[in-house]
Structures are given as C-alpha cells and as structure tokens.
N, C-alpha and C positions, 0 to 999 in steps of 0.2 A: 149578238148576245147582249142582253141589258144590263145594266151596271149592276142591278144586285145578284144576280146571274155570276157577273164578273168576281164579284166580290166575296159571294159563298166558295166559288171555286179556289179563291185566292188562299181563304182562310183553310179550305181544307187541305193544302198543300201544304198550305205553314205547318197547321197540325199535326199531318204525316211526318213533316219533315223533324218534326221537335221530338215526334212518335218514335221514330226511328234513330235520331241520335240520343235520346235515354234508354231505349234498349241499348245501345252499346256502351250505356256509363255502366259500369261495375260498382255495387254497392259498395262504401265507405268501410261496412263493419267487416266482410270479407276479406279485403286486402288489411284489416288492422287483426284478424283472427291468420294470416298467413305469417304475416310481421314479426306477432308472439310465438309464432311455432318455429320459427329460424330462431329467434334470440333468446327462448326458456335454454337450449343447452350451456350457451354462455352465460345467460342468468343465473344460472342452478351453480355453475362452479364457483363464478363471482360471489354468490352468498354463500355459500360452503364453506369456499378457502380462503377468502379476503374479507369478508363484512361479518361474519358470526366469531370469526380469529380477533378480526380487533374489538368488537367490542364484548369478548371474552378476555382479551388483553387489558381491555379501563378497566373490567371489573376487579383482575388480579393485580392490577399498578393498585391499587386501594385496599389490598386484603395483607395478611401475613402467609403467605402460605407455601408450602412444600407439598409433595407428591406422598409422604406418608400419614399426611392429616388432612382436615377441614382449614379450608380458607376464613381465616379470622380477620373482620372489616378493621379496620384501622383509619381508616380519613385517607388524608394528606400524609400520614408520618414517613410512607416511604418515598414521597417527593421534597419532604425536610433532610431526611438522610441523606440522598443524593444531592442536595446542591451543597452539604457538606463534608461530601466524600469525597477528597484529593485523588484516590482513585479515577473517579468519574473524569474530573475536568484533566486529568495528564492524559486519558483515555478520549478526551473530544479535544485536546491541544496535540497529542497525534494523528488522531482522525484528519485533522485540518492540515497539517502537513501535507499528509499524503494524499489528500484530496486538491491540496492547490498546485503539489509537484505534477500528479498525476493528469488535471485538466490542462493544466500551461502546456508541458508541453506534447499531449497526444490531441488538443486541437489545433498550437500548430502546423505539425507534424500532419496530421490528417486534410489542413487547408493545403498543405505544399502538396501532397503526395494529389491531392484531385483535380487541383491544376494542373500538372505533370498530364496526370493523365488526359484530360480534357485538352491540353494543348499540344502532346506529342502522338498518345494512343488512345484509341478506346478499345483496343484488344480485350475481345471477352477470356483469354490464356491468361493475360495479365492479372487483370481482374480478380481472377482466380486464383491467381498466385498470393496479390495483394491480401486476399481474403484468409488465405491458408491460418495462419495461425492463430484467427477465431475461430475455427472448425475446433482446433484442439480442446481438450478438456484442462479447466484452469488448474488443477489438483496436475496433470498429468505436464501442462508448462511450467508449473512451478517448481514441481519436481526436476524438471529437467535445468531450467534454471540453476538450480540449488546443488547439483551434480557440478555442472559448468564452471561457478564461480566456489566452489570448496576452495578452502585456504591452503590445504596439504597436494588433492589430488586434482582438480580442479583443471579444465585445461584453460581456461583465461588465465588465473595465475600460474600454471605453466609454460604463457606464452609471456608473461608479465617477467616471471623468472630466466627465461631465456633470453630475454633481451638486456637482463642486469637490473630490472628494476625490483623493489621490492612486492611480497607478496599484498596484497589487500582483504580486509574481514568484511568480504560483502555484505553476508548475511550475518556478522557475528559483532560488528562496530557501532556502537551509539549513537553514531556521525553518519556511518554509511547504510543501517539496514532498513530507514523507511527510503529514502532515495531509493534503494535498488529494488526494495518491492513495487515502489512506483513504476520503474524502469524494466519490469517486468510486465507489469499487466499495459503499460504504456504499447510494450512491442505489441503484445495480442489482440490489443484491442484498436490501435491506430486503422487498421487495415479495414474494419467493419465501419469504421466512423468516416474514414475517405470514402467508402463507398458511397455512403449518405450524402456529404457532401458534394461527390460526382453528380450523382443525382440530382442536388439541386442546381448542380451548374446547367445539365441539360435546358432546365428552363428558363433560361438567358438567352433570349433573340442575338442572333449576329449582327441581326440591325443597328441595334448598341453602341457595338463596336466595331463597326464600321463608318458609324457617324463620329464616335469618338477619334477614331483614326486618322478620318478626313477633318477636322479639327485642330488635329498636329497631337493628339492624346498619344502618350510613351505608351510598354506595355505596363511596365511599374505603375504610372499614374492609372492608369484603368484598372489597374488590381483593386485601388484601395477606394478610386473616387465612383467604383462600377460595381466589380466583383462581388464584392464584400458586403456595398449596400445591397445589394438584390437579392446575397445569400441571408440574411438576418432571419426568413423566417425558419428557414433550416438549423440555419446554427442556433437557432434557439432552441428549437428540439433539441440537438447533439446537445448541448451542455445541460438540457434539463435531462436529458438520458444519462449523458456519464457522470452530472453530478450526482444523483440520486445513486447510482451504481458504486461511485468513488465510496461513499459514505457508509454501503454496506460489505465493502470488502471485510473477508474474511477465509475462504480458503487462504488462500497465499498465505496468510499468515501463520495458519494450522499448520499446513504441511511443510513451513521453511524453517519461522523463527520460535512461531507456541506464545508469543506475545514478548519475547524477549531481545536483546539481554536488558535482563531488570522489567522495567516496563516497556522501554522504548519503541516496542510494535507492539504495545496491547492498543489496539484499536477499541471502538465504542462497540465494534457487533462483538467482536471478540471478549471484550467484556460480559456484554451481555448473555453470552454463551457461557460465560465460563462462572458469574454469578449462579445462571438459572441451574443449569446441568453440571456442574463440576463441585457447586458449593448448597444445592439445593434451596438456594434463595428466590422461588419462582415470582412472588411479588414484588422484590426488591427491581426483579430482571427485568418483569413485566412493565413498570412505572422507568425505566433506564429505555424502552422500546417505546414508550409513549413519548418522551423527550427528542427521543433520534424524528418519530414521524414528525412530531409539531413543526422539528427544526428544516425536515426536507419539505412538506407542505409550504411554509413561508417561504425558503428559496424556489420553489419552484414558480410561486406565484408573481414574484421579486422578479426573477430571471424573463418571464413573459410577460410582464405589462413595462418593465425596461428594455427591454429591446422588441417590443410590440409585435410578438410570436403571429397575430391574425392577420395583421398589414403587411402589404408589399408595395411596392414602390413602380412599379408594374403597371397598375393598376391608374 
C-alpha cells in the first residue's frame, strides 16, 4: 500500500474514531436543563420561605407598621429606637449568656461523648440511644424539664429535700434560670452534635495514630496534638450550627419561664415575638430581626475563616 494510501486510511480512522466518541458526548445544555429540574423544587421553597421573608423583613424594619393598618416608611427611626431601647441590649446580654453557657459546654460534652464512642463502641443501639433525646420535641423536653425541677412538686427537689438539703428555683431564680434553660437544651442537643462529631472522627486514618504511638505519643497528647487538629473542619460546622441555633432559642423559654422573672430569660427572639405579636409593633420587631441576622452572618463568617472551615490538615 502507498504512503498516501496509508495516510487517507489513517485519517479516516481518526475520524471515525473522533465520530464516534462525540456521539457519546451528551450535550452541555441537556445535563444543565436536568440540573434545573432537580433544584426548581428546592429553589421554589428557598424564595418562598427565606429570600421574599427577608427582604419583606428590610422592608418592615424601615416602616411603622401593625396588622390593622398601612406600613408607614420612616427611614432608620426604628433602628434609632432600638439601640436606645435598654429593653433590646438586657435582651442580647441574655442572649449572650445563654448562648456562651449553652456552646461551652454542649461542645465539650459532645467532643467527650464521640470519643467515647469512637474508642470504646460504635454500637449502632448506642447511637441510638445517644440520639434519643433530639428525637424529642423541644416544647415537649421543656415541658418535662419544668415538671422535674418544680420547686414544690418537682422530683429533683424532692430528691434535694430528702437528702436535707434545701429546695432550688430552677426555673423561678435570677441567678439560676438561664443556666438551667441552658442545661436543658444542652442535654437534647449534646447527643445530635456527638453524632457529628463521631462522624468526623471516622475520617482520621489509624495510620495517624499508629505513627503517633510508635513515637511514644500518650492518648492525652494525641487527643489535642491529633484529634482535635483534624477535627476543625467539623467543629466548625458544629459551632456555626449551634451557634446560630443558640441565638434563636425560644421555645424553652415560652413554655418554662415567658421571659421571666422580670426580664432575666427575655431572650432577643423572644423579644422579638413578643414586640411583633404581643404588642403589635411589626416594624419595630422587624428592624430587632434585621439586627439578630447581621449579628449571626458576621459570627458565622468570623467562626469559618478562623478556624478555616475549608482546610484540613489531611490534605
């Protein structure tokens, strides 16, 4: 055969073969028309329930207005009001209470318990069990809580009483009732936040620590020189999840204390609730709900470029 013989044959090969692997490419616009058809149901509720709420929210943070009239614009006046309303800041200097009681120590609590489990079981019973009291509904532990620690019938202080010591006003003390709402959602929610953490311990090679081992590395010293660093991008999740969470408590407080005694659990949502629907101040509420977002936006963004949420050490 002669060389251009050789060489038209060549080309027509290539061609087939180029022929034949673009028929098996799939158009570009197809898989971006499949894409949009998974993500319009999540789209649709995202602008529904999150993106047309708040920025129906800026509009009423800037208006006067109630439910039996016309939103009247007003500027800025009701973000003047609020930074001079001692209501507001005793309502974000309890927030902050129980948002520092409540992160300290349910992430503790949450790193001990998934250790635990990562170094004695990974029983899927346990698990389970761990889990239980985030299944419960928070109205329906608080309630139970609130039964528990009663100051009259109460069976902690009738265990407190029996032993000679005196009663305590869990929910009823100045001193004691953001601690114990703390110490309330602390228990229900410990158990979903170790899970998280278990999980991210899965993805820590034993190689690790096994090299550490051979080393002479303690189990203490590989807790905090090992552990800990590898888990950062987890716990960084965890504390943007519970903080954000912390900051919106509010059940608990409805169904135990009602924001009291005095002010001492009026919380910031609780506020806000009891401004918009209790006192019919829906702009006042509104421009109070703009504050609380700006203030969990900057900590979450705070929280993840300080302990660098995207890197792992892994890697």
């Amino acid at each position: 055969m002669s060389a251009a013989t050789a060489d038209v044959a060549t080309g027509t090969n290539a061609s087939g073969a180029g022929a034949t692997q673009g028929a098996g490419r799939r158009p570009r616009r197809s898989d971006l028309g499949v894409a949009l058809l998974f993500i319009l149901p999540a789209l649709f509720g995202f602008v529904v329930f999150y993106l047309y709420p708040t920025f129906r929210g800026i509009y009423f943070s800037l208006t006067r207005y109630n439910v039996l009239g016309k939103p009247h614009f007003i500027g800025f006046g009701n973000y003047t009001k609020l930074f001079a309303d001692p209501l507001f800041w005793n309502a974000m200097k309890v927030t902050v209470e129980y948002v520092v009681l409540n992160i300290v120590f349910q992430t503790i609590l949450a790193v001990a318990i998934g250790v635990l489990m990562q170094r004695l079981t990974k029983s899927t019973a346990v698990r389970a069990v761990i889990l239980l009291p985030f299944l419960i509904s928070n109205v329906i532990a608080a309630l139970l809580w609130f039964l528990m620690l009663d100051f009259q019938v109460g069976i902690i202080n009738e265990m407190l009483a029996g032993l000679g010591l005196d009663r305590v006003t869990f929910f009823g003390g100045d001193a004691t009732a953001i601690p114990t709402i703390a110490a309330v959602n602390v228990w229900r929610h410990m158990g979903y936040t170790a899970l998280l953490v278990f999980a991210g311990l899965q993805t820590i090679p034993d190689y690790v620590y096994e090299a550490a081992a051979v080393d002479g590395s303690t189990e203490w010293r590989s807790f905090w020189r090992i552990t800990l660093p590898l888990l950062r991008p987890i716990l960084a999740l965890v504390l943007v999840i519970t903080v954000t969470g912390s900051f919106q408590i509010f059940d608990t407080v409805s169904v135990t204390t009602r924001g009291g005694p005095g002010s001492a659990t009026r919380v910031i949502q609780y506020y806000i609730i009891q401004k918009g629907f209790q006192e019919g101040q829906f702009g006042y509420a509104s421009a109070v709900s703009m504050i609380l977002f700006i203030i969990l936006a900057i900590i979450a963004v705070v929280q993840l470029r300080l302990l660098r949420a995207g890197e792992s050490d892994l890697s």
